[in-house]
ZAFIKE-643141 format. One record per residue (C-alpha): residue number from 1; x, y, z. Coordinates in pm, whole numbers, plus 32768, in hexadecimal, padded with zeros to 4 digits. Example, Ala and Ser with C-alpha at 12.3 -4.5 7.8 and 13.67 -1.06 7.14 Angstrom:
BEGIN
  resi     u     v     w
     1  84CE  7E3E  830C
     2  8557  7F96  82CA
! end
This chain:
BEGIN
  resi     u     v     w
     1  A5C2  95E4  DBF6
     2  A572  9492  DCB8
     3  A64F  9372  DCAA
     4  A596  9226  DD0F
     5  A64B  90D0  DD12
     6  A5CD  8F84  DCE6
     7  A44C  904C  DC70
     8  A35B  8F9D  DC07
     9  A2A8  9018  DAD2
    10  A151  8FB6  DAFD
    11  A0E0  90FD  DB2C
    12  A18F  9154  DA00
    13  A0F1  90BE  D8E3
    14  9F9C  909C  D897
    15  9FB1  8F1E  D84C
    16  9FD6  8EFF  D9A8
    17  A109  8E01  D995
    18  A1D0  8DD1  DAD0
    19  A307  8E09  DA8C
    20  A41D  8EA0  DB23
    21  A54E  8F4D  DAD0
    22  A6C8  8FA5  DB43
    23  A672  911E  DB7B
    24  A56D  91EA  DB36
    25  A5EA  9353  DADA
    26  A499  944E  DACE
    27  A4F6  959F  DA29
    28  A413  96BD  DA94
    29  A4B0  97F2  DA1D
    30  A562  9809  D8CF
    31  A681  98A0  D960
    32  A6EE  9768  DA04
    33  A727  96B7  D8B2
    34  A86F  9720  D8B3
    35  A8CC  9669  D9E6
    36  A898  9538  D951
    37  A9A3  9582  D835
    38  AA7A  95E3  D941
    39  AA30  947E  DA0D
    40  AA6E  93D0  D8BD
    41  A8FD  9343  D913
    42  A8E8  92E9  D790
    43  AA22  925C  D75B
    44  A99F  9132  D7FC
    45  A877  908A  D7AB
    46  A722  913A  D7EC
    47  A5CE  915E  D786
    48  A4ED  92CF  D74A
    49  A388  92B5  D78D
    50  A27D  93A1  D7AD
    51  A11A  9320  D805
    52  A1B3  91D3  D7D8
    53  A060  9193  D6F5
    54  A0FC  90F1  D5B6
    55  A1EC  9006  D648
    56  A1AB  8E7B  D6BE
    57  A2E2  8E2E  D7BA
    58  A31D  8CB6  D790
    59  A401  8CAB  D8CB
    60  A49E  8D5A  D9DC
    61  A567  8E82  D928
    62  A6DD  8E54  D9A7
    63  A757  8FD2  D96A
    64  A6F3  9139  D9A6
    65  A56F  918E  D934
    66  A572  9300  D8F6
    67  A42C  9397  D92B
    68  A3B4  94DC  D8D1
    69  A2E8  95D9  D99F
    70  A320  9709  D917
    71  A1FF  97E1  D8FE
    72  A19E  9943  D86D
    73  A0E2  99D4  D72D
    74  A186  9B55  D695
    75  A0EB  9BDF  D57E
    76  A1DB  9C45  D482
    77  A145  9CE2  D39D
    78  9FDC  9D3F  D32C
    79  9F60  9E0E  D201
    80  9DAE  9E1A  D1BB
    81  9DE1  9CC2  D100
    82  9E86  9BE4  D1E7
    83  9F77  9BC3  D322
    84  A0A0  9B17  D35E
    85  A09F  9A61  D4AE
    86  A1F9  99C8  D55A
    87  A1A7  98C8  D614
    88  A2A6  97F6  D744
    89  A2CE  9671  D6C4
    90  A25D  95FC  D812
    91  A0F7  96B3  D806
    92  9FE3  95B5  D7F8
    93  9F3D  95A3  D6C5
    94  9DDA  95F9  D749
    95  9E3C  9704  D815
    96  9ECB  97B8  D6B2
    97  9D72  9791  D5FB
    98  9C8F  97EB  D71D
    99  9D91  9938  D719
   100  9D48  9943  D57D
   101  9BC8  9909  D5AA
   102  9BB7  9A14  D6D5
   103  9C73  9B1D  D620
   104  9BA3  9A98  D4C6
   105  9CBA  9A12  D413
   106  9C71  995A  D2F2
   107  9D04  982D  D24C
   108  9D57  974B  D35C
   109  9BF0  96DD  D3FE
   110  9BCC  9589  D32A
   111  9D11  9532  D402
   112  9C6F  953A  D547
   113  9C5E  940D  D638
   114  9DD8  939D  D5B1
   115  9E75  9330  D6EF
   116  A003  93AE  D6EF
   117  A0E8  94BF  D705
   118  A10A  95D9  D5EF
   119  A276  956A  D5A5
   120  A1FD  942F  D541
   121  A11C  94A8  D449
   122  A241  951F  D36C
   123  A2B0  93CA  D37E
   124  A1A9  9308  D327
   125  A0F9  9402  D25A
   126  9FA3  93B7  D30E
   127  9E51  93CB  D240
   128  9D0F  937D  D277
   129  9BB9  93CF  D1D7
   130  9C5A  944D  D09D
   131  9D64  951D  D13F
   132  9EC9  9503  D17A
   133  9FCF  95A7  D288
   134  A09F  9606  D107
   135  9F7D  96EA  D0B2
   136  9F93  97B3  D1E1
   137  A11C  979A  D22C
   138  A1FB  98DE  D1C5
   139  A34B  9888  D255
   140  A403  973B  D36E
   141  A4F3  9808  D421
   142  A5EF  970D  D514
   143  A762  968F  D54B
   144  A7FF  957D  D471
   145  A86C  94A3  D55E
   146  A98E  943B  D498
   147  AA13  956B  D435
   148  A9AC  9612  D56C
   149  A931  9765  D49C
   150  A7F6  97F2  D4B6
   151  A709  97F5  D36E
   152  A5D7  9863  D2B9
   153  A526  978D  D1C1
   154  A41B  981C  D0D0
   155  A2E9  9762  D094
   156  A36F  96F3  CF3C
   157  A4AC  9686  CFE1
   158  A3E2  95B5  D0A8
   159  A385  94AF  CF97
   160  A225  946C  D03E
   161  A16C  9344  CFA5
   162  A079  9251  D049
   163  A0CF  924F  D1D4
   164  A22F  9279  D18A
   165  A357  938B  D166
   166  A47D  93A6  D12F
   167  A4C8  9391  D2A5
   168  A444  9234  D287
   169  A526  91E7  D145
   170  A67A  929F  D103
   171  A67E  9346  D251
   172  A5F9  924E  D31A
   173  A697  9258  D479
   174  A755  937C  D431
   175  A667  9487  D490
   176  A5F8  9539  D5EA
   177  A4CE  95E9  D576
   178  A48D  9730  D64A
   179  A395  97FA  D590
   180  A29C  97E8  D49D
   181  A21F  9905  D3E4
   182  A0A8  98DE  D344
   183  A016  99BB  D233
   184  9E8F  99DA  D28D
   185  9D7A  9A92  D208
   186  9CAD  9BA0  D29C
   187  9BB7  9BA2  D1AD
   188  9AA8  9A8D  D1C1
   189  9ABE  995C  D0E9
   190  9AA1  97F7  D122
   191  9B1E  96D6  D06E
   192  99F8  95E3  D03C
   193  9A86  94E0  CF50
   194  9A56  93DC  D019
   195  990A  934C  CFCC
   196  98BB  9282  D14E
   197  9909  93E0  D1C5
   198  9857  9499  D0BE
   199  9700  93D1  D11B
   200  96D4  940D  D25C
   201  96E0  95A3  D228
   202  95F0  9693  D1EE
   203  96A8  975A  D0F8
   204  95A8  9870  D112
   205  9627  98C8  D255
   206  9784  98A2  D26A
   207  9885  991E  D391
   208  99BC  98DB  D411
   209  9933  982D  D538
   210  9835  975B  D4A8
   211  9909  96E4  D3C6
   212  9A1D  9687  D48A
   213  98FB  95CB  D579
   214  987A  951B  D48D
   215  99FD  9486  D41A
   216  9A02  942F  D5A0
   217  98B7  935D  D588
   218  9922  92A1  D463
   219  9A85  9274  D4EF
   220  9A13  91DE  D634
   221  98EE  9125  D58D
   222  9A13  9057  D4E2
   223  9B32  905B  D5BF
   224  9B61  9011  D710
   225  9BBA  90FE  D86C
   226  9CFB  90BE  D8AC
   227  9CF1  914A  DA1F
   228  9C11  8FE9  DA3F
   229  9CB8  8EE7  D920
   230  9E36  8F02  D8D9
   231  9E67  8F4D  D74C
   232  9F12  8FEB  D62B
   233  9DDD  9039  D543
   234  9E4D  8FB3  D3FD
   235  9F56  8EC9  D413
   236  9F5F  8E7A  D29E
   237  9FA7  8F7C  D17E
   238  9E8B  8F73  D053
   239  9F4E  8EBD  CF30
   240  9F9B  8F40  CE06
   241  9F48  8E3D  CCCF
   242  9F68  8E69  CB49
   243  9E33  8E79  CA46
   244  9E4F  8D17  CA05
   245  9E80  8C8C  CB56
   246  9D25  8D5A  CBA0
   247  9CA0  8CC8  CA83
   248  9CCE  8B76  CAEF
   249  9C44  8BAF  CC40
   250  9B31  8C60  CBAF
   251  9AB5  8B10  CB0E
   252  9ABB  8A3C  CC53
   253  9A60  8B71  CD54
   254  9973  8C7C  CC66
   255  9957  8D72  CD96
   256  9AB4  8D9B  CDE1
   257  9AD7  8F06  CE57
   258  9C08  8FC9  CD64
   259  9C5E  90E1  CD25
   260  9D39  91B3  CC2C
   261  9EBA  91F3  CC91
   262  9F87  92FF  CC22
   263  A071  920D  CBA5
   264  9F31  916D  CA7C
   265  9F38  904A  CB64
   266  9E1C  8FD6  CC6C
   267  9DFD  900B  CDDC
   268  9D4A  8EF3  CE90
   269  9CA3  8ED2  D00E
   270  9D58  8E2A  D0EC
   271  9C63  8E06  D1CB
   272  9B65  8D46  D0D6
   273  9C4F  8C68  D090
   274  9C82  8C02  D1E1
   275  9AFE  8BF3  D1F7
   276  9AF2  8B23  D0C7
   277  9BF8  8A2B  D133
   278  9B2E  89E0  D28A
   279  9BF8  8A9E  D376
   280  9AFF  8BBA  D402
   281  9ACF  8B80  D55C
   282  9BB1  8A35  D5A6
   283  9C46  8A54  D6E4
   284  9D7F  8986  D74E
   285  9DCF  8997  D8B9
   286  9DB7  8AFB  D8F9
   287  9E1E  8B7A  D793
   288  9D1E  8BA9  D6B0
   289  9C88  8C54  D56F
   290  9B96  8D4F  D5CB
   291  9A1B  8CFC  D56F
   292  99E9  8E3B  D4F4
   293  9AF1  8E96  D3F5
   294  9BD6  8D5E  D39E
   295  9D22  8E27  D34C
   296  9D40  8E48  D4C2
   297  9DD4  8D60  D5C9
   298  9DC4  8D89  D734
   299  9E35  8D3C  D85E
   300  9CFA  8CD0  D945
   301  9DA0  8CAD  DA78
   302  9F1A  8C15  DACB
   303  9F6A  8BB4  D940
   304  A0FC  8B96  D908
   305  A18D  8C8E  D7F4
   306  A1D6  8AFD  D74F
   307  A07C  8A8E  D762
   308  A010  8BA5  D6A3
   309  A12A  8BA3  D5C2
   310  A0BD  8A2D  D599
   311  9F7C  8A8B  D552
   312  A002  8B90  D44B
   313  A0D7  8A73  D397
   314  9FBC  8981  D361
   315  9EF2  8A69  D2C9
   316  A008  8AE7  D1DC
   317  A002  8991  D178
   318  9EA9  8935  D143
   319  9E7B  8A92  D062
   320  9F93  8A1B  CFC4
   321  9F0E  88BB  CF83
   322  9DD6  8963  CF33
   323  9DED  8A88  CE49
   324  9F8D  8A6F  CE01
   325  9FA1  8BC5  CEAD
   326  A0B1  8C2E  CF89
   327  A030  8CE4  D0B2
   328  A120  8DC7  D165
   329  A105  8E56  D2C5
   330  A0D9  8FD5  D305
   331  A119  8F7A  D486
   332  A2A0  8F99  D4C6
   333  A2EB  8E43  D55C
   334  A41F  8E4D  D660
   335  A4B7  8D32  D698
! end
């Protein structure tokens, strides 16, 4: 364990905000978890991050930021179907498919490229490219920070929807993820659903590799490297609108991209919306929209966590003025 006061957490989220905070507790080793119930660490006020790629810190962060390291993958169990990988919270995400792709594991190369930790894919139920962290998740095994007992949550305890959990919802701020176990195949398949993916394969020749290269190419042809430009990748959620709400979009914008929901209503882009409204590519100070996919702001340089949350607020507003549609972040703000 390190203890750091007064840290600052630029290094520590991928925005690249400077910020600091009171202390700066780094966790390494699961067994030191329990030293932190036993300095009452969360009885005060506190923060977990991983990766620290989902979150937008508005201001210096006066408390404890807990930040996870752990690292190790086990397999638990394997039959000629599939095997059941345990995986340490802290172990960056990328480093956990290049082990699945390596080992040909299948299931979990659209996710490649997603900047964070693997405990934070629980949380935010990550997806991209027509698959979701849910699909692949077995079991969250962690503390409850309240109750100071250890648990294990099954996926369908999880309530996974779109990038959320129920550690963002009913247990949010309650839980010290530790593990997560993933359910992967070992026999090849691919899920191609996603149709700018789908194009740019050769389905004739298919492998594990190619395919996850080819999710790379069109990641980075729309997003930007955040070793070079600070950012969150999407900082809005997709809304969700009824029929008739489509319907009367439809009439005013005829190639509105939808699609179905579970629930019989419609899933719009959040990103041509933003496009629509004028906002791809506008730059204000150093916060901007990204040029090449509009449901991403960035920070180009020394941009405040409150410039870009400005930023974020007027265009919540103009889509609002604009198509009477609530947009809601999938960045967790800290203020």
């Amino acid at each position: 364990m390190e203890i750091l006061p007064k840290a600052s957490l630029l290094d520590y989220n991928t925005f690249k905000i400077d910020v600091s905070c009171q202390q700066l507790i780094i966790i390494e080793e699961e067994s030191e978890i329990t030293s932190l119930f036993k300095a009452k660490v969360f009885e005060e006020k506190h923060f977990i991050i991983g990766g620290g790629s989902n979150l937008l810190f508005v201001n210096d962060y006066d408390a404890n930021i807990i930040h996870i390291r752990t690292k190790g993958i086990e397999t638990v169990e394997e039959d000629s179907d599939f095997v059941y990988l345990r995986v340490a919270a802290g172990m960056v995400w990328n480093d956990f498919v290049d082990y699945c792709l390596s080992n040909q594991y299948y299931g979990i190369e659209n996710l490649i490229g997603i900047p964070g930790c693997v405990g934070s894919s629980a949380v935010q139920n990550v997806g991209a490219y027509g698959v979701e962290a849910k699909d692949l998740i077995y079991q969250v095994e962690g503390y409850n920070i309240r109750t100071k007992n250890d648990f294990v949550l099954y996926n369908a305890d999880c309530e996974f929807s779109y990038r959320s959990s129920i550690f963002k919802t009913k247990l949010k701020n309650q839980c010290l993820i530790v593990n997560v176990v993933f359910r992967l195949s070992k026999k090849e398949t691919y899920n191609l659903e996603y149709e700018a993916l789908r194009s740019r394969l050769d389905e004739s020749d298919l492998s594990l590799q190619y395919v996850s290269e080819m999710v790379l190419e069109l990641r980075n042809s729309k997003l930007p490297d955040i070793s070079e430009i600070g950012s969150a990748g999407s900082f809005f959620k997709n809304p969700i609108v009824s029929n008739q709400h489509l319907r009367q979009l439809l009439q005013l914008y005829p190639n509105l991209i939808h699609y179905d929901t579970d629930d019989g209503n419609k899933k719009l882009a959040a990103g041509q919306l933003i496009d629509l409204a004028g906002w791809k590519g506008v730059r204000d100070g150093d916060a901007g929209v990204y040029p090449l996919q509009a449901l991403v702001l960035v920070n180009y340089g020394k941009a405040t966590g409150k410039e870009i949350l400005d930023l974020a607020k007027k265009i919540q507003q103009d889509i609002l003025e604009k198509f009477n549609i609530n947009l809601e972040p999938e960045v967790n703000i800290i203020q």
